[in-house]
N, C-alpha and C positions, 0 to 999 in steps of 0.2 A: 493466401487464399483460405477460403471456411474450409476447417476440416484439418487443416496444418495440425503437428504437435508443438507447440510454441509456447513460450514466454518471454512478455516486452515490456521490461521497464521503460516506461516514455521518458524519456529529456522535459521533464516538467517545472523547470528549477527546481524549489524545495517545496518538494507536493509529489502525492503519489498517483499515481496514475498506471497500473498492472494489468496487463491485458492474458491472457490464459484461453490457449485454444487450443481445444484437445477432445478426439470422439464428436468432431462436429457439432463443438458444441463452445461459444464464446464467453467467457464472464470478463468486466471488468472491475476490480477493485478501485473504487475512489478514482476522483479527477479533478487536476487542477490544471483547466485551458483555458488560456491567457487569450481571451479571444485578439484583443486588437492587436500586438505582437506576436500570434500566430498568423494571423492572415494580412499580415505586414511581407509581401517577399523580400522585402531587402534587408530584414531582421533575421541574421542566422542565432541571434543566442536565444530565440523565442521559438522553437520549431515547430511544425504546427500537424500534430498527431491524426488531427481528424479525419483526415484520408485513410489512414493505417486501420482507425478502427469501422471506418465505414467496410473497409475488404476484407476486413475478418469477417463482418456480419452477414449473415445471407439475406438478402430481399429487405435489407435496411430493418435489420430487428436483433439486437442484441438478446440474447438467452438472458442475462443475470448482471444487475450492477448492485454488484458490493458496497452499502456506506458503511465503513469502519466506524464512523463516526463526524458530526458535524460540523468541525472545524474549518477554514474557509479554504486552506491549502488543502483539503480533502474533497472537496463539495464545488469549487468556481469554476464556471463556465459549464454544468450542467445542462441548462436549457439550450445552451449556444451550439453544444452536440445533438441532443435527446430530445424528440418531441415532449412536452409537456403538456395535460390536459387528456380528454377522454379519446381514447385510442382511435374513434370516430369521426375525432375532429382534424389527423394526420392529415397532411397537403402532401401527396404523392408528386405532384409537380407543381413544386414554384416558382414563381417567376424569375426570383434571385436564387440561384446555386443550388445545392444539392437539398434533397427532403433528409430531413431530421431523423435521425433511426429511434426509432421504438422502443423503448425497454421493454422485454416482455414480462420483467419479475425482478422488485427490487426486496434485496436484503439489507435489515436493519435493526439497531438494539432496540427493546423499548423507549432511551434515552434519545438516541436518533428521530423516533415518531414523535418524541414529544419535548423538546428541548429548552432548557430554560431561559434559550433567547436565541435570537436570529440576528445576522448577518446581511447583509446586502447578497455577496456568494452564495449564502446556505438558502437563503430563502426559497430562492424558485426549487430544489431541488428538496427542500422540510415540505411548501404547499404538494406538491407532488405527492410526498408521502402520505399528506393528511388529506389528500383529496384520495386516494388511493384504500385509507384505512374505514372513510367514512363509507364503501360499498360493500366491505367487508362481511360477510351474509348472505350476501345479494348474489344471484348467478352472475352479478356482471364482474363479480371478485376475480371469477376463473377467468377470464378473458385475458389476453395475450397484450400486453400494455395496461392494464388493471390489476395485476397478482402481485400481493405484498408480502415479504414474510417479517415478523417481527419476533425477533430472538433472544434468548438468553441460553446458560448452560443450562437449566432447568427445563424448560421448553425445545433444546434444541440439544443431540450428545453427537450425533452420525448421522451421515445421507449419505446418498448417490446422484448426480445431476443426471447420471448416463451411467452403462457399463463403463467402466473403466474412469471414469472419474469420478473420486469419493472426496468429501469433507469431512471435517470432524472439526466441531466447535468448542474453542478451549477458553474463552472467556466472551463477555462478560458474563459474573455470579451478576443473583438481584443486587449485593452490595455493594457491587463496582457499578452497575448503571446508576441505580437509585441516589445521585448523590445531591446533598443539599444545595440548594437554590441560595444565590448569593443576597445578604440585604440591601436595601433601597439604598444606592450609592458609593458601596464598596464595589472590586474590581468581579469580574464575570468568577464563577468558578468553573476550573477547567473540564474539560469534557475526556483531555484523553484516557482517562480509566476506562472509560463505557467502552473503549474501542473495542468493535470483535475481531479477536484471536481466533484465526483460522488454518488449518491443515492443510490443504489440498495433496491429494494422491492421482497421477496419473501413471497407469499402467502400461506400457508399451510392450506387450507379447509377454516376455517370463519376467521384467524385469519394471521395479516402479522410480517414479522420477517425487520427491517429497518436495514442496514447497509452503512455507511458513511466513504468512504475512497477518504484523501484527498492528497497525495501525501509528496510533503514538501511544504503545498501550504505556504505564507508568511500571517504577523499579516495581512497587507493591502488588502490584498485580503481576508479576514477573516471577518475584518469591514465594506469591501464593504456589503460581504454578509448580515452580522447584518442588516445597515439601506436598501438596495436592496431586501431582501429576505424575512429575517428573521420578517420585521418591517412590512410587509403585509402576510404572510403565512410561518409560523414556521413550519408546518408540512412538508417542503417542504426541512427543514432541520434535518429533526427526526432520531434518532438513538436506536436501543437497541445493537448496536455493534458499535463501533466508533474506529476506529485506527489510535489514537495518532497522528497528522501532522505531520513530521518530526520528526521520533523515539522519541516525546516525549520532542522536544526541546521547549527551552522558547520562540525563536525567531518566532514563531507561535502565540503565545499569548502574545506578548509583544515587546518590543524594548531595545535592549543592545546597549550600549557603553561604550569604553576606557577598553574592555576584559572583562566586566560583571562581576567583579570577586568579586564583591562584594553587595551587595542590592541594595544599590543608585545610582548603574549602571546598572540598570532594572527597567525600569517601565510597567507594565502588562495594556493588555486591558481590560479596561470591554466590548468593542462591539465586541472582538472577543472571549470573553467567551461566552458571551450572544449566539454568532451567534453557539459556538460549547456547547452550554446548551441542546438542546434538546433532554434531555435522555428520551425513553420509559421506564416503569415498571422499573423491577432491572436490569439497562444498565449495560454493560461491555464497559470497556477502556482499549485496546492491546496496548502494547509498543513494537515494532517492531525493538529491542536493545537489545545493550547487557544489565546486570541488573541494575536496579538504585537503586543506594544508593548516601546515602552522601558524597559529596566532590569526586565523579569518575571522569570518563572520560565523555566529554558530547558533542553532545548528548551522551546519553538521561539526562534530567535536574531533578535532585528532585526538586528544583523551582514548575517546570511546576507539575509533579507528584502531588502535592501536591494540585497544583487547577483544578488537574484532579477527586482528591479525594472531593475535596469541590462540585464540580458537580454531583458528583457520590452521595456525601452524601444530596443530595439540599437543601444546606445551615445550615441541621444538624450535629449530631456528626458523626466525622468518625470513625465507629467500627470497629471491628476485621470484621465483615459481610460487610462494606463497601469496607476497606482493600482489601477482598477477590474478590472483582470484578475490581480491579485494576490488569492486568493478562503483563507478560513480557514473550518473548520469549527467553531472556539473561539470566534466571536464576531469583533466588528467594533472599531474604532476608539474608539465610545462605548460599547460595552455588550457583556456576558461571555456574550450568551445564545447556545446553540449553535444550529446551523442545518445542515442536509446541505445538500449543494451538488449540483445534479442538472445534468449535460448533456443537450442532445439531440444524437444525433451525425449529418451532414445530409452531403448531398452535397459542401456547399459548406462543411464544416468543422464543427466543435462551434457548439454555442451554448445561452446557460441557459438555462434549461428557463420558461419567462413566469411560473408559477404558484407553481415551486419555489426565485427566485434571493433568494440572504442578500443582509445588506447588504453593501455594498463596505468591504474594511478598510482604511483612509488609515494614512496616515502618526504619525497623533498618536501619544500616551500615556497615561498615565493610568489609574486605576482598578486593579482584583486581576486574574485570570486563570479560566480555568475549572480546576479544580483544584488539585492543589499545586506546587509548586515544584520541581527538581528539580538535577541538576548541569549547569553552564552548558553550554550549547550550541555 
């Protein structure tokens, strides 16, 4: 219910979808709902989140939807939740199913507002923003379903949505949004640099819960942060929840080429480990994927997984206890079935939620994936 201290990685296959409610107050980061295999009931590997985030919302109006970035696995099924269009045109009751909740205030890079191309996914949820940006001036800006913020580290360093919920915005510079437009007939160029890197701090009486979600940001902008951030004030990258960059791919903490497909065509960061190091007490790391095992589909990489676990373990063994805070929303070790992952965020740090935790994903192998396949991770 609104007002919970919570956080719920949704079972989105590989797409993020992060809901954050705390101080009465809901944000979601990014959404990938698969509308017709969510409101399919007899499809359990398609689970269909909508409900969850309509009961966080009070009076069908989300506080704040985070776009990390325009990617379609970040952006699809936007309109299919969020009313879209001037906040006056909302259908309070429709004929078919539930009224569409409201955003009241979307966050976004400059890159995000104005993108070098669109999607099928991205679209309705890019119109949105540029229907949103053109009133910008106008008193109808302030309005609750009209309020847009568009960001950078430049324009944006610290906030508060509410007491006790704070942000802090750790990327994008102008030179990670502003990136160059691909030419007439070469492949797109990618967008995940622009992603915004975000902080969230929620306080629970003496004690704070750090959550670190970074979209699909790249190793580069990973290392910025190490020597920029991390080499003057680590706390300022602290996590007791961290969700995996890029479903867990290597291409976040490392560099591939000639297909990765092999070891000697990876070589890993240390600056952008170092910069994604700073676990609180016993961190958790979400993989926003389908399940990782050996030799799947990737993302997500058991590569990465595994110097997810080395972080988790800092620098000691990796036990069945460390194992266990390594959390997938694709499924587990034996079995591809999805699961959301729900924290409670407590004085004294996160912790899963008794009624809501998946199983633990070990080390093995074996078995297909939730979904398809994809380029290696």
């Amino acid at each position: 219910m609104r007002g919970d201290y919570k956080l719920t990685a949704f079972a989105a296959g590989c797409g993020d979808s992060i809901l954050l409610e705390a101080h009465h107050k809901t944000v979601l980061t990014d959404i990938h709902y698969r509308a017709g295999g969510a409101q399919d009931d007899t499809n359990d590997d398609v689970p269909d989140f909508a409900p969850d985030i309509r009961k966080a919302c009070g009076n069908n109006h989300l506080d704040i939807f985070v776009s990390t970035h325009p990617d379609k696995d970040h952006v699809g099924g936007f309109c299919e939740v969020f009313h879209c269009g001037p906040p006056g045109d909302w259908v309070a009751d429709p004929e078919d199913g539930e009224p569409k909740i409201i955003v009241d205030e979307i966050w976004c890079s400059p890159y995000g507002a104005n993108p070098h191309y669109e999607t099928a996914q991205s679209k309705p949820l890019v119109d949105e923003i540029k229907r949103r940006k053109a009133l910008q001036g106008s008193w109808q800006a302030d309005l609750a379903g009209n309020r847009l913020v568009i960001m950078d580290t430049t324009t944006h360093t610290t906030g508060t949505v509410t007491s006790g919920l704070e942000w802090r915005l750790l990327a994008p510079t102008p030179a990670e949004w502003d990136i160059p437009k691909a030419e007439e007939g070469c492949a797109q160029t990618s967008s995940n640099p622009t992603s915004l890197v975000i902080q969230w701090s929620v306080t629970r009486s003496w004690g704070k819960n750090h959550i670190l979600i970074a979209g699909d940001t790249s190793v580069e902008v990973l290392e910025r942060l190490e020597a920029e951030v991390h080499a003057k004030n680590p706390d300022h990258l602290a996590w007791h929840i961290l969700i995996s960059p890029h479903h867990c791919s290597r291409r976040s903490i490392g560099r591939v080429w000639n297909g990765g497909c092999i070891d000697e065509e990876f070589e890993e960061s240390a600056e952008a480990l170092t910069a994604l190091g700073e676990q609180r007490g016993d961190g958790y790391v979400i993989a926003s994927s389908r399940r990782v095992i050996r030799g799947g589909g990737t993302p997500p990489s058991y590569h990465a997984k595994l110097r997810y676990l080395r972080i988790l373990a800092r620098g000691g063994e990796v036990t069945d206890a460390v194992r266990a805070r390594f959390r997938c929303t694709g499924g587990n070790a034996a079995s591809d079935k999805p699961a959301h992952i729900v924290f409670n965020l407590n004085a004294t740090g996160p912790s899963l939620a008794a009624t809501s935790a998946p199983a633990t994903v070990g080390l093995g192998g074996g078995g297909g994936s939730v979904g398809g396949g994809g380029g290696y991770g």
